[in-house]
N, C-alpha and C positions, 0 to 999 in steps of 0.2 A: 475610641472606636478602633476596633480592629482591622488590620488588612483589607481579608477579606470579608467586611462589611461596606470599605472604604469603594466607594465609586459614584459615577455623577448619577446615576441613576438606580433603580431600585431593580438589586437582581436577581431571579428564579432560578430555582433546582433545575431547572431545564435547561438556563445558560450556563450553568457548573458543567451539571452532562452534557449536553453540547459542542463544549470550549474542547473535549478531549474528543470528537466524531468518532461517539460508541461503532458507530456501524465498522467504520473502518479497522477500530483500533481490536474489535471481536475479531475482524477478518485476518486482521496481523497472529494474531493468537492462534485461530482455530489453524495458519496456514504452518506453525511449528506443527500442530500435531499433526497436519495433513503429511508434512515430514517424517514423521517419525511412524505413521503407521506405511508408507507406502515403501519405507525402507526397511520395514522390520522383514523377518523371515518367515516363509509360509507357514500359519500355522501361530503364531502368536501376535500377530497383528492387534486383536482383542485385547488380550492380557497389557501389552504394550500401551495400549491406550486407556487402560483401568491404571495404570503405573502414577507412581510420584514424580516419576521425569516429565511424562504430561502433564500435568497439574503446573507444573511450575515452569516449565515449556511455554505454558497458553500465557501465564501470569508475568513473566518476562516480554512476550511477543506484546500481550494487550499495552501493560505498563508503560517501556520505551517508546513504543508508537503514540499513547497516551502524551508522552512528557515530548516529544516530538510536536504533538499537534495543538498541544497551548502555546509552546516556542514559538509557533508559523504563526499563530495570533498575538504575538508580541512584536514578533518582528515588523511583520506585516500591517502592523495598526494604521499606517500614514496609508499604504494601499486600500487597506480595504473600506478604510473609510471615502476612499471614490469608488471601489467596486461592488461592497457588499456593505454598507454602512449600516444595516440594520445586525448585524453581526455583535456580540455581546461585549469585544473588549473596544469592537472600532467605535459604537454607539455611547461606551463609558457605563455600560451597568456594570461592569466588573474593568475596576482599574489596571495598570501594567504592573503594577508593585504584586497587585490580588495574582493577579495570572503569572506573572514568576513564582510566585513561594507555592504557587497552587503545583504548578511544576514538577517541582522539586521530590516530593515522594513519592510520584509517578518514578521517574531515577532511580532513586534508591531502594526501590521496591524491586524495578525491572532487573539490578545488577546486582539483588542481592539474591533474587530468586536465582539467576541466571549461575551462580557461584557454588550453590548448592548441590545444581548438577556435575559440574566439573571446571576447570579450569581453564581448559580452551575454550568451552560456551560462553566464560564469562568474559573473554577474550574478544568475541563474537560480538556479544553483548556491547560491552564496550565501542566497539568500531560501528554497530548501530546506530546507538545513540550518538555516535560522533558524526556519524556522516546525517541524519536528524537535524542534529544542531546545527554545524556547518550548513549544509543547506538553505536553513533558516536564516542565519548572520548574514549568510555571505554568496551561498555557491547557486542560489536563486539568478545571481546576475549572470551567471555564466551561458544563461541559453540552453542550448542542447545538454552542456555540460551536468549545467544545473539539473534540468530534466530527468539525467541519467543518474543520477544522486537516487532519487524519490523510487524510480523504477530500481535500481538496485537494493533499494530498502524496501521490496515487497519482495524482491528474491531473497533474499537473504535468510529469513523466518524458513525456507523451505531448508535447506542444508544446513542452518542451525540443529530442526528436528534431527535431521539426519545423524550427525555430529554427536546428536545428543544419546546416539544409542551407540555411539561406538564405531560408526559406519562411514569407513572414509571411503569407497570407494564409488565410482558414478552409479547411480541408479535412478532410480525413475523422480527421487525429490529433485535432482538436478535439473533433468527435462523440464520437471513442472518449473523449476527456476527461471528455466530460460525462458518461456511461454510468458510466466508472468512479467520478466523483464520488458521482453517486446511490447506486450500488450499496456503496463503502466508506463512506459515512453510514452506509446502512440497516445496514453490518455495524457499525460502531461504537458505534449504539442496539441493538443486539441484544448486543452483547458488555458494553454497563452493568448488563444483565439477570441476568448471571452474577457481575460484578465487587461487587456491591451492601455486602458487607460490607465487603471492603477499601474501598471506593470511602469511604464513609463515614468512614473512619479520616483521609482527606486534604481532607476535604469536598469531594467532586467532587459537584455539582448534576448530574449525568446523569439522563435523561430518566425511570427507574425508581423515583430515588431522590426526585424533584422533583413526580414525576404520578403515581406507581404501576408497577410492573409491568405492567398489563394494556393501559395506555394508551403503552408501551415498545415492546409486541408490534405492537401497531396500526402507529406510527409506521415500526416495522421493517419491518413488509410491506408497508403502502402504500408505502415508499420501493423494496423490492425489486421494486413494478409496475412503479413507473416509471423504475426500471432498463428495466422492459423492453421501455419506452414508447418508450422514448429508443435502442433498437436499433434501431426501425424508421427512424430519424431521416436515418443514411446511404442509404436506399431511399428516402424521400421526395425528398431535397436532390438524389439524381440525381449524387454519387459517386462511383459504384463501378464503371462504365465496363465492363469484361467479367469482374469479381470478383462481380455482381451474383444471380447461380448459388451461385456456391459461397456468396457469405454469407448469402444466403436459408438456404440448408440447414444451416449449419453452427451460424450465431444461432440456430434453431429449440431445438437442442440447449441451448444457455446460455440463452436462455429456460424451456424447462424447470425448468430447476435454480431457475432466482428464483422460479417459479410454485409450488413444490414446498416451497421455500426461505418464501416465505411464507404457505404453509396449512400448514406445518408452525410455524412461530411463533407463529401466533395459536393453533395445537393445543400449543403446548409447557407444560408443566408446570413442570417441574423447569431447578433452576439448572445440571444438566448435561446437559442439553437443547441450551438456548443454547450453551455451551460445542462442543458435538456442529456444532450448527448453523453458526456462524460458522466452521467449518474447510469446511464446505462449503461454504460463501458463499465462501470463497476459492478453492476448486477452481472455483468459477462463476465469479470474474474472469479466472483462467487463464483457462478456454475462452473466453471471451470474448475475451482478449487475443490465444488463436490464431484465431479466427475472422477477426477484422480484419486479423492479420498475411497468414495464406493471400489474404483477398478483397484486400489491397491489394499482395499476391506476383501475384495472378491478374489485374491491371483493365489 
């Protein structure tokens, strides 16, 4: 019997797909090329995103985040079997030996697409996936630390794009950087809120577990402000060239959602509240991420 065949239970196409959170790992992908088209120069934004550098841009972004997010279900296994037990490697449809080798050319796929482009991306790459795994092993226990691991690993896809056309100098991928940094913190204190039992099983010092609950929520939604502080940040700096329309309107909307996002935090109660909540926090970085794409489609 092979690997992956090998597990206590009998496992579906859906817990393979699953184990790597398509949603997310699309979101990691599409947010290199949201990179690369909001850095390009007026006028080939298009052409830019019809390119081989996109293609393999998204296929690095998806892959690392992919081989990232079976890790967290390895590491994780003794957690989530108090937290989320119906979860495919904690339940044993799909063993730890299956979900490592399953791993593995997610990696090798992300850093070899990533090489193609150039050198420093693969660079890039590299120090993704490292801070991925790290995280996973080890930098989960560190609390806020940890937190700001996973939140810098959704910036990161943005200045990669960037990077990826040549483009060192600050422009609007940066902004969207820092937007998403704030915004996947405040989601990551808000997601310790619900984790707290297992969380404790691995001694992870997360911000619930270390101050309280109450002082979690705070933390969550002051950060979800200034998310939304940090969206005005492309209208100030004077960026957005003739996108400046559409992402007035379109930010209005993801702002929203973080406003919403946290008076409903500080109102939450229950541990699946939080849970509830941080899926929405994610539909808010989506829109967010199309907001910038459109205004840097449109400048």
């Amino acid at each position: 019997m092979s690997a992956l065949e090998h597990s206590k239970g009998k496992s579906s196409v859906k817990d393979w797909l699953f184990l790597i959170r398509p949603a997310n790992s699309i979101m990691v992908g599409l947010a290199v090329i949201v990179g690369i088209a909001v850095s390009s120069l007026p006028g080939h934004q298009f052409s830019n995103l019809e390119s081989w550098t996109s293609l393999l841009g998204f296929i690095t972004g998806f892959s690392i985040s992919a081989f990232s997010m079976v890790t967290n279900d390895v590491y994780d296994y003794a957690v989530d079997r108090v937290n989320q037990p119906t979860k495919s490697v904690a339940s044993g449809r799909i063993s730890l030996r299956a979900a490592k080798l399953y791993s593995i050319p997610f990696l090798v796929i992300g850093l070899a697409s990533s090489s193609l482009i150039g050198s420093l991306n693969l660079g890039i790459a590299v120090i993704f996936a490292f801070i991925g795994w790290y995280y996973n092993y080890h930098g989960k226990k560190l609390g806020l630390g940890g937190n700001s691991l996973v939140a810098l690993s959704l910036a990161i896809p943005y200045i990669f794009g960037s990077i990826a056309l040549g483009n060192y100098a600050v422009n609007l991928a940066y902004l969207l950087a820092l937007t998403s940094f704030i915004a996947g913190l405040g989601r990551e204190v808000l997601k310790g809120i619900s984790d707290i039992a297992g969380d404790k099983i691995r001694n992870i010092k997360s911000i619930a577990i270390s101050y309280g609950v109450e002082k979690a929520k705070v933390a969550a939604a002051v950060l979800f402000i200034l998310a939304v502080v940090s969206s005005s940040f492309p209208i100030l700096a004077g960026v957005l060239g003739k996108g400046l329309l559409v992402y007035s309107v379109l930010v209005l909307i993801t702002d929203g959602v973080f406003c919403y996002l946290a008076a409903e935090t500080l109102r939450s109660k229950l541990e699946s509240d939080s849970r509830r909540l941080k899926k929405i926090a994610l539909g808010g970085m989506m829109l967010g991420l199309m907001a910038y794409l459109v205004a840097g489609l449109s400048a």
